[in-house]
N, C-alpha and C positions, 0 to 999 in steps of 0.2 A: 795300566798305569793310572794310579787315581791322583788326583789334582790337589798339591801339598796347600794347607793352611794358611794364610798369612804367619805365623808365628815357625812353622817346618820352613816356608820359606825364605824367612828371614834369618835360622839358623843355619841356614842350607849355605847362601849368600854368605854367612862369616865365616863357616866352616872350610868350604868348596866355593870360592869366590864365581871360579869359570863357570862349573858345573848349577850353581844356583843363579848364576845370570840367563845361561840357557833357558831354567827353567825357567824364569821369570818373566822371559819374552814370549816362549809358548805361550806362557798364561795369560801375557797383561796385553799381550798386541791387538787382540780385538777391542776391548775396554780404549788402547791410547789411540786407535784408530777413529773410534767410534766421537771421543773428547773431542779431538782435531778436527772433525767435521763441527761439533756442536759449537766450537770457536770459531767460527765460519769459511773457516779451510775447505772446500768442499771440492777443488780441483786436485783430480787424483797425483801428478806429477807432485803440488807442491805441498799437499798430504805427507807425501812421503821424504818431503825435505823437511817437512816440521817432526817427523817422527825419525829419522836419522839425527836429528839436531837432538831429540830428548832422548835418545839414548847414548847419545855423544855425551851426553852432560851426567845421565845414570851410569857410565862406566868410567869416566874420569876420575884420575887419581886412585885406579885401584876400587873401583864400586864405591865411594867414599859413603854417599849422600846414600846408596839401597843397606848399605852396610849400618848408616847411625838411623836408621826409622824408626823408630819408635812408637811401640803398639800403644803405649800411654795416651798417644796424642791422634788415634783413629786406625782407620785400614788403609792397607797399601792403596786400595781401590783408589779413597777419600783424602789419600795425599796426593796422590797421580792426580785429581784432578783439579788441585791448586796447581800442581808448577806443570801440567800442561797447558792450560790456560795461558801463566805466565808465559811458557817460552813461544807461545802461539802469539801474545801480545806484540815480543819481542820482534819474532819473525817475520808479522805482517808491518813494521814500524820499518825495520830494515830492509824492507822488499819494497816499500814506499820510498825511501831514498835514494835506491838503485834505478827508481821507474822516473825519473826527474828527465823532461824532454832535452833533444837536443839543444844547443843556443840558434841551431840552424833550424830547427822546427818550430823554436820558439817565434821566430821572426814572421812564421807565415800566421795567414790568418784563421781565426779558431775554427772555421770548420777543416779546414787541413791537418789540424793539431789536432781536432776530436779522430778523423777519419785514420792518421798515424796510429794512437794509442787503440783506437778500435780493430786496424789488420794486424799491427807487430805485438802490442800486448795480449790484446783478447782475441787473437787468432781467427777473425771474421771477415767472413769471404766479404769479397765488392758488393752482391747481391744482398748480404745480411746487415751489410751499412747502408748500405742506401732504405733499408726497412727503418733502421734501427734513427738513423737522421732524417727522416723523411723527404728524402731527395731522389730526384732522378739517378738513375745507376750510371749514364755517360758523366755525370758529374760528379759521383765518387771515382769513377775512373779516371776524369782529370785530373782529380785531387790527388790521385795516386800516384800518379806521372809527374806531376808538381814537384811531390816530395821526395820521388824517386833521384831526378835533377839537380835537387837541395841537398841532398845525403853524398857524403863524402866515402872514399873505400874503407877510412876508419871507420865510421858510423854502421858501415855496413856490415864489418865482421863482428862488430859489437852486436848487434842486431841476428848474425847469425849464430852466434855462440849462445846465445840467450834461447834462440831456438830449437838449438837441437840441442833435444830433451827426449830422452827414449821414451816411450809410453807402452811398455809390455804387458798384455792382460792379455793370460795365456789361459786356457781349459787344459788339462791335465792331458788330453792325449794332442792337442796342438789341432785341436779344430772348433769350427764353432759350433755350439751349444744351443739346441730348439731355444724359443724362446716359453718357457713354462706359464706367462701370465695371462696367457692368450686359451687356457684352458685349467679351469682349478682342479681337476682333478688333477693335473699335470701338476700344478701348483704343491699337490699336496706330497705327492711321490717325490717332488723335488727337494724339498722340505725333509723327509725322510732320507732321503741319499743323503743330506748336511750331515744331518745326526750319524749319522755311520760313518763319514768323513771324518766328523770330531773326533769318535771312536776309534777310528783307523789308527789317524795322527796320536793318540798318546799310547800306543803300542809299539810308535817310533821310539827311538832315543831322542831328547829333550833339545839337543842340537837338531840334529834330523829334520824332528814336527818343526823348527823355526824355522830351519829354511825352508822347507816346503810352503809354510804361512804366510811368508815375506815373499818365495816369489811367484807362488802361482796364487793366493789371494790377493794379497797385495801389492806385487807389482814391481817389488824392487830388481833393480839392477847387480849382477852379482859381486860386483865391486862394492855396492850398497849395502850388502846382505856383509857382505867381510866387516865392515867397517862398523856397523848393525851391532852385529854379535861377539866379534873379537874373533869369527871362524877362520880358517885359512885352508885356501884350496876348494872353496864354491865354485867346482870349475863344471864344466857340460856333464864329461864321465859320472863326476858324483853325485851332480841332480836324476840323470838316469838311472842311479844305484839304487837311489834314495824313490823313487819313483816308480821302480819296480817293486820294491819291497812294499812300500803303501798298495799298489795295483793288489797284492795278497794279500795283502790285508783284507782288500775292502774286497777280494772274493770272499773271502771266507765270512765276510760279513754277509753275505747272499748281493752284492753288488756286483752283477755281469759287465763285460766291457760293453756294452751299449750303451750300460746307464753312467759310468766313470765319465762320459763325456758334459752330463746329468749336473756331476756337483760343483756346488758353489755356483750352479750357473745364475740363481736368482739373485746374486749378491755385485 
């Protein structure tokens, strides 16, 4: 499967609205992925809430906004990378509103209020606050027990709803991956399995390569992945399907199951 133009893909899209959305996530999700970090997104969970949010807004109303682009006015690329920006602005705007301390945390005093935002936001051990404030660790522990005291059961399911946040980064056969950077030769072989991987994926169907993309590079949740793409039914059975069929692929590519556990791992 070779990789349609801006211009086949943009007819694709008016034509075959599903079918050219497909495609357009195969293609453009390393690119939107890649944006969202350069806007300084770089936490993989909320990566993936700023790239669910632009594709919530690129399928809205029937593909409206992928549907009127207009080649007159640049490349898909070079528009993607005005309104990802924009909805990265947005996103980090309205993730600062939501992070506005208790009126009960507010009342203590600010190393309590830094040592709060620094375990419940930034998810940092006792040991990594006390680095990070330059204090004794029994004293971030008190601080911790403080605000424990101060938090009410409301404040606390709020606090755990916020937290439980899957974080799935999976290797293809669900184990971990050498690490390749510890040897360049290794570096380079693993580098090589990518490219074969790419290759693999657009010998998929266009659906297919995007869920595989979404959830074993990237990470998303399969309810994330439905919502993503407009797919229905990313359920266990179909990732297995879909995953076996790649697994042939990338034999035939001279990719043994040894090395499947290999790709993507450098990324």
């Amino acid at each position: 499967m070779t990789t349609p133009s801006d211009d086949a893909l943009r007819n694709l899209i008016r034509s075959d609205p599903d079918a050219g959305w497909r495609a357009f996530i195969d293609q453009y999700t390393p690119l939107i992925v890649g944006l969202i970090r350069r806007a300084g997104v770089d936490d993989r969970d909320e990566m993936m809430e700023v790239y669910v949010l632009i594709c919530e807004r690129l399928s809205a109303r029937g593909f409206e906004r992928l549907k009127s682009q207009d080649a007159a006015r640049g490349s898909i690329g070079g528009w993607l990378a005005v309104l990802t920006r924009h909805t990265a602005v947005d996103w980090i705007r309205s993730r600062k509103g939501r992070r506005r301390l208790f009126h009960a945390i507010r009342d203590l005093p600010q190393f309590e209020q830094r040592v709060f935002a620094r375990y419940y936001w930034d998810d940092r051990t006792p040991s990594e606050i006390a680095d990070l404030e330059h204090a004794e660790l029994p004293a971030v522990l008190d601080a911790l027990e403080r605000i424990q005291s101060t938090l009410s059961d409301r404040h606390r399911a709020e606090l755990m709803a916020a937290a439980v946040r899957s974080k799935p980064h999976l290797a293809l056969d669900d184990i971990e991956a050498p690490d390749p950077r510890a040897d360049p030769e290794a570096a380079v072989h693993t580098a090589q399995l990518n490219e074969r991987f790419e290759i693999a994926l657009r010998r998929l169907p266009a659906e297919d390569a995007a869920i595989v993309r979404l959830k074993y590079v990237e990470g998303l949740t399969n309810a994330d992945i439905e919502r993503a793409i407009g797919a229905n039914g990313v359920t266990s059975s179909r990732l297995q399907s879909i995953l076996s069929r790649l697994r042939s692929a990338l034999l035939t590519l001279g990719v043994d199951a040894r090395d499947i556990a290999l790709v993507r791992g450098s990324s």
